[in-house]
PyMOL Python script that loads the backbone (N, CA, C, O; Angstrom):
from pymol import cmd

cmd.read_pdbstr("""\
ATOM      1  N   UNK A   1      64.642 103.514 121.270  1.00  0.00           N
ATOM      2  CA  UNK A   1      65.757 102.639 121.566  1.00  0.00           C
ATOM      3  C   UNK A   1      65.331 101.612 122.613  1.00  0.00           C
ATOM      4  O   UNK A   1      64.702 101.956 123.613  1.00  0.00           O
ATOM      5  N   UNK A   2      65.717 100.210 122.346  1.00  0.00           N
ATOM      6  CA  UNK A   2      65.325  99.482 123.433  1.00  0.00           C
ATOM      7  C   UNK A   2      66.254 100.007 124.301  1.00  0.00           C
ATOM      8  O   UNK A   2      67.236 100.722 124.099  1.00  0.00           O
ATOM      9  N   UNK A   3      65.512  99.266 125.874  1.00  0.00           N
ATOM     10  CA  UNK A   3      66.325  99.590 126.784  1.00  0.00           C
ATOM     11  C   UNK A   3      67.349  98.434 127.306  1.00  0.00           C
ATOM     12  O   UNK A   3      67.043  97.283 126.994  1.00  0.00           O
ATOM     13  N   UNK A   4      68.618  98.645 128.124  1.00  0.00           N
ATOM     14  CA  UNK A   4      69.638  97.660 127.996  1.00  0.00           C
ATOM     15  C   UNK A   4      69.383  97.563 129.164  1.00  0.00           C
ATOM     16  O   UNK A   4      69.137  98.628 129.731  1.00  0.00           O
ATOM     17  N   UNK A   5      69.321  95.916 130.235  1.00  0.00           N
ATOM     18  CA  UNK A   5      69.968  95.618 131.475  1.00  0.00           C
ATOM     19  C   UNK A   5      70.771  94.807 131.579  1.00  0.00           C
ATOM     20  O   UNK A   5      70.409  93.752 131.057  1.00  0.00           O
ATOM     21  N   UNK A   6      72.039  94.766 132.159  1.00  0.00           N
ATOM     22  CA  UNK A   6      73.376  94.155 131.746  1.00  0.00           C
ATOM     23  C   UNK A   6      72.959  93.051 132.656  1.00  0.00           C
ATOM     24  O   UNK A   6      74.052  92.512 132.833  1.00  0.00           O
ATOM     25  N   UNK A   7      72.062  92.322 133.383  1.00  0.00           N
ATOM     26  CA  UNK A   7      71.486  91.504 134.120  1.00  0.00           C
ATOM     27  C   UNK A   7      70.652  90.013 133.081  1.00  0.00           C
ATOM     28  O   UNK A   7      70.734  88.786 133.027  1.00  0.00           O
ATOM     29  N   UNK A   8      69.788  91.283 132.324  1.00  0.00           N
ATOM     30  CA  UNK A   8      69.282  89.859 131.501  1.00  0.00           C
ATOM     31  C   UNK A   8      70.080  89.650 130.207  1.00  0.00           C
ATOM     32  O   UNK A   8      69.950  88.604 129.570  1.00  0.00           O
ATOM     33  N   UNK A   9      70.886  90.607 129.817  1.00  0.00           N
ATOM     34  CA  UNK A   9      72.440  90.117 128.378  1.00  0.00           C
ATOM     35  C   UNK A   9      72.745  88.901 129.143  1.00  0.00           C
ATOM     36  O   UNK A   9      72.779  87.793 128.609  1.00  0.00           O
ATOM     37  N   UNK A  10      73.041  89.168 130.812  1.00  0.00           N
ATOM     38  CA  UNK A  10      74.239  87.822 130.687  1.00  0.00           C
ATOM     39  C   UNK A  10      73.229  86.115 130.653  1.00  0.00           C
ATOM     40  O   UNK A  10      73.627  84.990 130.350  1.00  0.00           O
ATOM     41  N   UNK A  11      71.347  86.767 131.263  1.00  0.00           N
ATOM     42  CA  UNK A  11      71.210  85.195 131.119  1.00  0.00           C
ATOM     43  C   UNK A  11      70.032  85.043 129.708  1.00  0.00           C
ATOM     44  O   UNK A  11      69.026  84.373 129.477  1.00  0.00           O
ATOM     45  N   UNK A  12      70.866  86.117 128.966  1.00  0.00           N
ATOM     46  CA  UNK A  12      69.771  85.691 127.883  1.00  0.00           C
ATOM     47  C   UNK A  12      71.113  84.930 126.609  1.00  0.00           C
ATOM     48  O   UNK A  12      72.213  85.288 126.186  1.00  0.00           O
ATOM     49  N   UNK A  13      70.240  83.808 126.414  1.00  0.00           N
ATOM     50  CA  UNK A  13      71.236  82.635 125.339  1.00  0.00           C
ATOM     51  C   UNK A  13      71.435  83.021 124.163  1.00  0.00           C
ATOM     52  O   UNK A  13      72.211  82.425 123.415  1.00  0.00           O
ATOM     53  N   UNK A  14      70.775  84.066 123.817  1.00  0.00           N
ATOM     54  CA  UNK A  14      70.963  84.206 122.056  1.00  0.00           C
ATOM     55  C   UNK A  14      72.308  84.997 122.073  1.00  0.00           C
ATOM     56  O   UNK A  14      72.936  84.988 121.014  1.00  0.00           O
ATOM     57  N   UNK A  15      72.868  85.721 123.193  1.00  0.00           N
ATOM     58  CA  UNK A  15      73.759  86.311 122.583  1.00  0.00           C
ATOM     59  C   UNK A  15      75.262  86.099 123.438  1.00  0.00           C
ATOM     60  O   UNK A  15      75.476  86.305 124.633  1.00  0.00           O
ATOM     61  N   UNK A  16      76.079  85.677 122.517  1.00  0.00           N
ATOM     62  CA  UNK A  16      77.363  84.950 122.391  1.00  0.00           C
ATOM     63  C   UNK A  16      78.404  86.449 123.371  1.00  0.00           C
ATOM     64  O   UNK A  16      78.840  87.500 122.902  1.00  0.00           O
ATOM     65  N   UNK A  17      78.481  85.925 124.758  1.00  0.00           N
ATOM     66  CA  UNK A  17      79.291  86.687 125.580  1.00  0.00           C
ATOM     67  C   UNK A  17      80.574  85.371 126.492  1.00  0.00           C
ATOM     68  O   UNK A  17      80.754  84.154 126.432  1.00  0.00           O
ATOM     69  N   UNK A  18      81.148  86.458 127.208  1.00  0.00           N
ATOM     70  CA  UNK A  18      82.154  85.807 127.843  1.00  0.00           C
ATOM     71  C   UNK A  18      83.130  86.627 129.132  1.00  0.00           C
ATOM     72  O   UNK A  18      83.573  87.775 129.090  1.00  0.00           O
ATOM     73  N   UNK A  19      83.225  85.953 129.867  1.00  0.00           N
ATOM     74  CA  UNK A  19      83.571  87.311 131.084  1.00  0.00           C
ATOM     75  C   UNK A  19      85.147  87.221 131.387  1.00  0.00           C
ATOM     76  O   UNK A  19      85.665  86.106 131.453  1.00  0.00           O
ATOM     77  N   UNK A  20      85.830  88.254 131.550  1.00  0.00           N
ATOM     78  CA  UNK A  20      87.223  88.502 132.030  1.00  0.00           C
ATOM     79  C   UNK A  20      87.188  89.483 133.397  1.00  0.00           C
ATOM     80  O   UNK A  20      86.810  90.631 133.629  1.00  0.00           O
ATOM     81  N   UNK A  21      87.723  88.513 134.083  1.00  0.00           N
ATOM     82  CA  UNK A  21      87.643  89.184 135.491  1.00  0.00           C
ATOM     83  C   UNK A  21      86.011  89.350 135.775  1.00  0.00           C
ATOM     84  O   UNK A  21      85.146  88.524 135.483  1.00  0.00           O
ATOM     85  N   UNK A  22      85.816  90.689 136.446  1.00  0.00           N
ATOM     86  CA  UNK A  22      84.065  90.606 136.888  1.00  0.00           C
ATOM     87  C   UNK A  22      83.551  91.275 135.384  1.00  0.00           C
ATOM     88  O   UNK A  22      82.330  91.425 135.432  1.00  0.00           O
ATOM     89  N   UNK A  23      83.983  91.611 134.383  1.00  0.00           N
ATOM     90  CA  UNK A  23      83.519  92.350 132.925  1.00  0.00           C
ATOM     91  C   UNK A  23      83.020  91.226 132.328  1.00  0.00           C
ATOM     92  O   UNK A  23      83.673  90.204 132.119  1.00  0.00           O
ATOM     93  N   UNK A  24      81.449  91.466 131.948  1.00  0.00           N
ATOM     94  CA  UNK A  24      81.299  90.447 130.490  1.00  0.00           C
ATOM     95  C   UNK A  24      82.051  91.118 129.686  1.00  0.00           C
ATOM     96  O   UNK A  24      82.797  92.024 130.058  1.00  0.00           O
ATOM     97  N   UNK A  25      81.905  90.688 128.381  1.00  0.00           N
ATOM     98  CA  UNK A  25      82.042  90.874 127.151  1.00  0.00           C
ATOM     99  C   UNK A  25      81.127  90.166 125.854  1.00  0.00           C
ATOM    100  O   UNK A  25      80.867  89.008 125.528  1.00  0.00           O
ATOM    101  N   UNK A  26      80.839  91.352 125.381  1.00  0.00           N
ATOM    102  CA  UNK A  26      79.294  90.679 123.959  1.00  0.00           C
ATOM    103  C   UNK A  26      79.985  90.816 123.054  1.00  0.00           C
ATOM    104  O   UNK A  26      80.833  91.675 122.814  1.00  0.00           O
ATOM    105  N   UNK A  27      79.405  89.348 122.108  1.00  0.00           N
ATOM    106  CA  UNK A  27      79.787  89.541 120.547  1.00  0.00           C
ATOM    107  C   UNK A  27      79.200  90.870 120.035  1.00  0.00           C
ATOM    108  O   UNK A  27      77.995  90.889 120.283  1.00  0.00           O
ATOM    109  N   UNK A  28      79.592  91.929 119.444  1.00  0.00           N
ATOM    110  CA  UNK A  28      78.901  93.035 118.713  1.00  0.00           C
ATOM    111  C   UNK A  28      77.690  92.623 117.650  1.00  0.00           C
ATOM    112  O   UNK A  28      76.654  93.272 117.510  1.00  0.00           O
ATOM    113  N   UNK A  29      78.016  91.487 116.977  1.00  0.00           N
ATOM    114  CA  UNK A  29      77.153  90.988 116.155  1.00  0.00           C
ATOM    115  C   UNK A  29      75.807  90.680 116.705  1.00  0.00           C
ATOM    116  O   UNK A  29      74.660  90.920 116.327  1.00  0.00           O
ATOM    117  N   UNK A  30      76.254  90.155 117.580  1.00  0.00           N
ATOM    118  CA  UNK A  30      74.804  89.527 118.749  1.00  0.00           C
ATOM    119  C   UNK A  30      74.358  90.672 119.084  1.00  0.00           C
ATOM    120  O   UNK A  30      73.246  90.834 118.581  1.00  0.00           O
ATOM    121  N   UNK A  31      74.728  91.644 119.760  1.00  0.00           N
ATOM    122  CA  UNK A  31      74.144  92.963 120.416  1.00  0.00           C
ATOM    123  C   UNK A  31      73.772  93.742 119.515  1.00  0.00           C
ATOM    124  O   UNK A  31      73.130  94.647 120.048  1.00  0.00           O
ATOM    125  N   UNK A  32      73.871  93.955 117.771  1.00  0.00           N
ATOM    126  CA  UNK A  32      73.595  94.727 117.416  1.00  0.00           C
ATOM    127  C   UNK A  32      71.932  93.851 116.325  1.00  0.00           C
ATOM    128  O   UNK A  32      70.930  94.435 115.913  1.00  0.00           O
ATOM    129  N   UNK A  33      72.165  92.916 116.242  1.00  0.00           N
ATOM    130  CA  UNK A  33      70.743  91.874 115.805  1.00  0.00           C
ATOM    131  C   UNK A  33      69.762  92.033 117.201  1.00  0.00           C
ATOM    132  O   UNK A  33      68.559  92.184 116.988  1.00  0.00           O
ATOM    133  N   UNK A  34      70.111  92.011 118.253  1.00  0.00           N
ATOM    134  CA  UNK A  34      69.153  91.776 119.023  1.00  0.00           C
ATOM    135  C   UNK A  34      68.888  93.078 119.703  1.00  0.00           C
ATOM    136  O   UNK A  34      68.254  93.025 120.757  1.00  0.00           O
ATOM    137  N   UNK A  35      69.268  94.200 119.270  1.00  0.00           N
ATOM    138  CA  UNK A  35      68.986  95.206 119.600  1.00  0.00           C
ATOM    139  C   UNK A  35      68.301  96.417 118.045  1.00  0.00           C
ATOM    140  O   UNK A  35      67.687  97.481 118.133  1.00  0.00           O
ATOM    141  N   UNK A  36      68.725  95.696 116.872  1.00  0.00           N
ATOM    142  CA  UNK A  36      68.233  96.249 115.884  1.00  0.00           C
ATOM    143  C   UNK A  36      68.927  97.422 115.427  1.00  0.00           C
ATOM    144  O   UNK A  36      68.411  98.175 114.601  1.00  0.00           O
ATOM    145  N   UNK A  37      69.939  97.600 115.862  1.00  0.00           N
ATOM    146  CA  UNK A  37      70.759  99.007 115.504  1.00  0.00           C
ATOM    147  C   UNK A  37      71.908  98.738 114.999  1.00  0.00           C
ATOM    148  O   UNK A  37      72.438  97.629 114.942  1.00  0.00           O
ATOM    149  N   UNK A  38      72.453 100.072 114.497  1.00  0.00           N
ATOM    150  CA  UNK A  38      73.736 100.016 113.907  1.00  0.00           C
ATOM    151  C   UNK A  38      74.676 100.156 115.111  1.00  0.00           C
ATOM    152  O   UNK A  38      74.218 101.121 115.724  1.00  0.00           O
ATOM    153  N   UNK A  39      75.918  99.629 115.876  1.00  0.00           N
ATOM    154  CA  UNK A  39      76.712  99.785 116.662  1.00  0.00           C
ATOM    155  C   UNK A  39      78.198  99.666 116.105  1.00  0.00           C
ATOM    156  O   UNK A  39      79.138  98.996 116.533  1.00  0.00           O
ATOM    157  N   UNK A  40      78.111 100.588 114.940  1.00  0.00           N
ATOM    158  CA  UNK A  40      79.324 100.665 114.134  1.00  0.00           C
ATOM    159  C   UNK A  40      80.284 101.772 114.948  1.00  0.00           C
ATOM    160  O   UNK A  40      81.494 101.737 114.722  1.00  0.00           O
ATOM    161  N   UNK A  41      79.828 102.614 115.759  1.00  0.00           N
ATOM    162  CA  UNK A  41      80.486 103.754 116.487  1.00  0.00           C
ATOM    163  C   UNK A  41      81.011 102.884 118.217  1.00  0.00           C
ATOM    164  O   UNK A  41      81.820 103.397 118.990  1.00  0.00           O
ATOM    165  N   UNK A  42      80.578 102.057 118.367  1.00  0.00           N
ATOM    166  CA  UNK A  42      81.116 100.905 119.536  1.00  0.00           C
ATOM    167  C   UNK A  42      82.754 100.896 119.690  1.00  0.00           C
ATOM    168  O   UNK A  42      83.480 100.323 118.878  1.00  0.00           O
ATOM    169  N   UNK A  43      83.132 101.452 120.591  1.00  0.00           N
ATOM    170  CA  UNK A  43      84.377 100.590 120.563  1.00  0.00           C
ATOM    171  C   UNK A  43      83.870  99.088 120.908  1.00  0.00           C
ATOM    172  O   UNK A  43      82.836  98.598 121.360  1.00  0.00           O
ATOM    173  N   UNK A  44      85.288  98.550 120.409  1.00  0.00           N
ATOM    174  CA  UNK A  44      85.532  97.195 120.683  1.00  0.00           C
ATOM    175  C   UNK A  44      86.699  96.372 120.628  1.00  0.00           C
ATOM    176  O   UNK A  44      87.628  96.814 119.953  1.00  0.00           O
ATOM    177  N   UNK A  45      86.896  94.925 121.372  1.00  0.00           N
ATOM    178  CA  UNK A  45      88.393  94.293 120.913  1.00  0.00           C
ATOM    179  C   UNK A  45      87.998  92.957 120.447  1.00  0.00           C
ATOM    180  O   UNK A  45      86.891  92.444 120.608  1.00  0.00           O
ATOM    181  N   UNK A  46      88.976  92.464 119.875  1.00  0.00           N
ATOM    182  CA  UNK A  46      89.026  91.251 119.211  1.00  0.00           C
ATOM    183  C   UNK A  46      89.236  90.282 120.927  1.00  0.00           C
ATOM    184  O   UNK A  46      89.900  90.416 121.955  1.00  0.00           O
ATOM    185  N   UNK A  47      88.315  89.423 120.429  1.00  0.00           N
ATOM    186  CA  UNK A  47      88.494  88.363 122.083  1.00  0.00           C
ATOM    187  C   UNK A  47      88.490  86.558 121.157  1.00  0.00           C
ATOM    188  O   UNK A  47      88.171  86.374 119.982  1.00  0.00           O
ATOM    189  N   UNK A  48      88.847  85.726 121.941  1.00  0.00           N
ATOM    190  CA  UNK A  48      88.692  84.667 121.514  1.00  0.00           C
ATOM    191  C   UNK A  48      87.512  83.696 121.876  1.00  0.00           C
ATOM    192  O   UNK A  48      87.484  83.233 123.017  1.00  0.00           O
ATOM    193  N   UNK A  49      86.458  83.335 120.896  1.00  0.00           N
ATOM    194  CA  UNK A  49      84.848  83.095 121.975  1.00  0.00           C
ATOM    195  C   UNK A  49      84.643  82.049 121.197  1.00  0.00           C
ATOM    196  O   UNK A  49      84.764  82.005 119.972  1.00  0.00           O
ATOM    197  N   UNK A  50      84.243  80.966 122.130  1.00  0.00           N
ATOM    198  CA  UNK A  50      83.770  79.571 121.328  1.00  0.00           C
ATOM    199  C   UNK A  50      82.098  79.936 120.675  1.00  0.00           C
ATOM    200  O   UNK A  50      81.102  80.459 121.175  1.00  0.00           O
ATOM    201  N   UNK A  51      82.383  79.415 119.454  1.00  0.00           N
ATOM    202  CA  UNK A  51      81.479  79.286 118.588  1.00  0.00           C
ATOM    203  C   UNK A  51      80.957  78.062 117.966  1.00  0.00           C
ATOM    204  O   UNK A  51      81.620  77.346 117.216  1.00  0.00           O
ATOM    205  N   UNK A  52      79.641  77.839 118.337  1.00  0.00           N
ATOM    206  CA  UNK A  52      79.443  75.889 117.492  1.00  0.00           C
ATOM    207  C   UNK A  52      80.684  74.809 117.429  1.00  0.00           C
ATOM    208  O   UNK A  52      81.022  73.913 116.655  1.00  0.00           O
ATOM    209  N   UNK A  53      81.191  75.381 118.679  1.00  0.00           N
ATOM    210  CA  UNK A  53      82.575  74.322 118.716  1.00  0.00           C
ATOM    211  C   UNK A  53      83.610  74.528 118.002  1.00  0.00           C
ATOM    212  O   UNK A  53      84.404  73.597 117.868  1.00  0.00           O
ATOM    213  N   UNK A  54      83.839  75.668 117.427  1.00  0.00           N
ATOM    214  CA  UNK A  54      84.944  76.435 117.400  1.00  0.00           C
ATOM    215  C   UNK A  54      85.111  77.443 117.700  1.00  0.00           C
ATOM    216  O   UNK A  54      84.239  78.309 117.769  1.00  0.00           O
ATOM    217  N   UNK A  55      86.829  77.637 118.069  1.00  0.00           N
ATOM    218  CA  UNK A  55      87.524  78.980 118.498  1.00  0.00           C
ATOM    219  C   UNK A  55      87.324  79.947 117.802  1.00  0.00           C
ATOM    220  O   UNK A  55      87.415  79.474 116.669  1.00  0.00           O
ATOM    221  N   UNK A  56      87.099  81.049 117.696  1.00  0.00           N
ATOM    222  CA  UNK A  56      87.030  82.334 116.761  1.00  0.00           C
ATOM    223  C   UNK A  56      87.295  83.562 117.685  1.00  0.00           C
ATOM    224  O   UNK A  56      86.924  83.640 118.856  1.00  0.00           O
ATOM    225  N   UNK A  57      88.028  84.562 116.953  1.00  0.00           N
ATOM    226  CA  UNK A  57      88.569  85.961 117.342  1.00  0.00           C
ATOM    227  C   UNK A  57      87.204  86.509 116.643  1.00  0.00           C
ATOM    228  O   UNK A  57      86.625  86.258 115.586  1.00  0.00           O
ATOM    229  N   UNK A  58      86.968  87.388 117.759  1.00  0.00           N
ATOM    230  CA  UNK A  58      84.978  88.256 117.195  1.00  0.00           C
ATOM    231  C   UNK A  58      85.655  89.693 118.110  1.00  0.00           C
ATOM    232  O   UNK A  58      86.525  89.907 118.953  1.00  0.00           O
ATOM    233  N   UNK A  59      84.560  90.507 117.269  1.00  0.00           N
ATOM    234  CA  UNK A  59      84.670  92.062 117.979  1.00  0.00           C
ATOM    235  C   UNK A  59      83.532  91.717 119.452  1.00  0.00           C
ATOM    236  O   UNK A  59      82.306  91.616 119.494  1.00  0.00           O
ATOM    237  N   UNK A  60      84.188  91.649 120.128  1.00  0.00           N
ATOM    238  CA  UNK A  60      83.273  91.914 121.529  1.00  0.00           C
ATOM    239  C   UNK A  60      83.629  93.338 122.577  1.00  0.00           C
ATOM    240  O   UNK A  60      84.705  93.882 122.826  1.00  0.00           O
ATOM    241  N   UNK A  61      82.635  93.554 122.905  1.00  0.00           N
ATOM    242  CA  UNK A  61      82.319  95.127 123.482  1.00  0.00           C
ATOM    243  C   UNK A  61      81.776  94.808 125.384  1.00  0.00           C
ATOM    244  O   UNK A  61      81.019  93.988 125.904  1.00  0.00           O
ATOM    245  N   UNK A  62      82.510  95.770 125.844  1.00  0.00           N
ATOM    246  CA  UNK A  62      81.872  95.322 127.286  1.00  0.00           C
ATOM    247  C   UNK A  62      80.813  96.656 127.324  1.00  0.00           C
ATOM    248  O   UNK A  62      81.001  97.639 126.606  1.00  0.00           O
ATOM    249  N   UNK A  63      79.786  96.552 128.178  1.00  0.00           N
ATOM    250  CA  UNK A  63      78.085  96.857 128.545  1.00  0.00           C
ATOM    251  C   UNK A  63      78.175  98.255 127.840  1.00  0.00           C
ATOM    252  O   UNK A  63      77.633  98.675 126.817  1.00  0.00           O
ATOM    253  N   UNK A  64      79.273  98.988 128.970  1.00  0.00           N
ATOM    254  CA  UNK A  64      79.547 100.274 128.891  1.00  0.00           C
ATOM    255  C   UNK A  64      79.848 100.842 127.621  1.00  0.00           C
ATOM    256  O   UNK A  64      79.302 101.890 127.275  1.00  0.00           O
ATOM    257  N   UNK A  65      80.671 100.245 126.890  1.00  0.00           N
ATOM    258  CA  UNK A  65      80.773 100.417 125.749  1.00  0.00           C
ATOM    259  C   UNK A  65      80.176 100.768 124.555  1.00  0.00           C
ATOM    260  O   UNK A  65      80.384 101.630 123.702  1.00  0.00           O
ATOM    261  N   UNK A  66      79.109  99.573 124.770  1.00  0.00           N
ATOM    262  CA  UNK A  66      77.950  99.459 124.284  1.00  0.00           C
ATOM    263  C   UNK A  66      76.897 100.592 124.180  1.00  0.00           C
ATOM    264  O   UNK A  66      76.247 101.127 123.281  1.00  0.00           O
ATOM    265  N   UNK A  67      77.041 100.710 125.586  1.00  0.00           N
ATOM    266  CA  UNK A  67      75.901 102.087 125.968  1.00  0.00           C
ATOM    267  C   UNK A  67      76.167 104.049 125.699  1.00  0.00           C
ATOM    268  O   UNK A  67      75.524 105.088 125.551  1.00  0.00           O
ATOM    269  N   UNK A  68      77.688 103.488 125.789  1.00  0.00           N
ATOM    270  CA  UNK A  68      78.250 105.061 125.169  1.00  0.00           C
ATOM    271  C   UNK A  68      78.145 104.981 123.662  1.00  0.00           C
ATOM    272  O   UNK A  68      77.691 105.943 123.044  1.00  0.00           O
ATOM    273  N   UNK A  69      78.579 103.780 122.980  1.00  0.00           N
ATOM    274  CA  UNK A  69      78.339 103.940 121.691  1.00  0.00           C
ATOM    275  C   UNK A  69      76.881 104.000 121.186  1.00  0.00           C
ATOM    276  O   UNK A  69      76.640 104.317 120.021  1.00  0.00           O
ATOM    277  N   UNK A  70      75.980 103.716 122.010  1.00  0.00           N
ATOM    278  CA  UNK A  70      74.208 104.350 121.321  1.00  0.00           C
ATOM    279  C   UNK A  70      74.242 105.456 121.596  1.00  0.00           C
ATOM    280  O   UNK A  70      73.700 106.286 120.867  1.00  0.00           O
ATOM    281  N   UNK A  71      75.119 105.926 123.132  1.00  0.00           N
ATOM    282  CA  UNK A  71      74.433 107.358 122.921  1.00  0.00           C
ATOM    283  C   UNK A  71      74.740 108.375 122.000  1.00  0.00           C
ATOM    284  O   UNK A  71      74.031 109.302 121.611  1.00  0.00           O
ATOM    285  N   UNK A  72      76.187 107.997 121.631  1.00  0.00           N
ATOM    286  CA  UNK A  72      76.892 108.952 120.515  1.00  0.00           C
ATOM    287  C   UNK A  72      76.177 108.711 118.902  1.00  0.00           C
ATOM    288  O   UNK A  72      76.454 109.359 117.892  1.00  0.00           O
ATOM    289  N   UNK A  73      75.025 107.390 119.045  1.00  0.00           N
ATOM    290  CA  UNK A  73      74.387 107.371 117.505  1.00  0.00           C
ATOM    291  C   UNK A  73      73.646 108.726 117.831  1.00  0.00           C
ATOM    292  O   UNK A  73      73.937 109.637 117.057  1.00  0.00           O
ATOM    293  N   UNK A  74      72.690 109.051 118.888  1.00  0.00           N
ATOM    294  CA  UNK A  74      71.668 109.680 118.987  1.00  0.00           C
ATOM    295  C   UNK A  74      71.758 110.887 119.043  1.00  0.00           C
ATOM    296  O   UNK A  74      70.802 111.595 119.361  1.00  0.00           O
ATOM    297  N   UNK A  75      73.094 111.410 118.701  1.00  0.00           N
ATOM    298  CA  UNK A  75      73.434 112.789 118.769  1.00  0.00           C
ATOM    299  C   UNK A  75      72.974 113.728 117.184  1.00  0.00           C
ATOM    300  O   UNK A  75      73.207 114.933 117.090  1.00  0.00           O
TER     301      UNK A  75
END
""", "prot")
cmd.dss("prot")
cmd.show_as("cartoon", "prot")
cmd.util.cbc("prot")
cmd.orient("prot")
């Protein structure tokens, strides 16, 4: 499993995040291409995230989320 630091998600560009209050939040799509895994067991919520200059509702997941849902793949 790669390893996650919620330090370089926020300044790495490929993947489509957005912060509420001090919480990012990642597109799932982005986190699960650039991590190579399935993150179908992720919770997640629908957020509203600009995309190529449009608005779109996407499943985005905050860090933690993220990280409980790999560990529950690896069981």
């Amino acid at each position: 499993m790669k390893p996650l630091k919620e330090k370089l998600l926020i300044k790495d560009a490929t993947i489509n995040k957005m912060q509420f209050d001090t919480e990012w939040f990642y597109k799932l799509d982005d986190m699960a291409f650039y991590l190579k895994e399935d993150l179908s067991e992720v919770e997640f919520v629908f957020l509203p995230m600009n995309i190529e200059g449009e608005q779109e509702y996407v499943k985005c997941a905050a860090f933690d989320d993220i990280i409980r849902g790999r560990k529950e793949l690896k069981k």
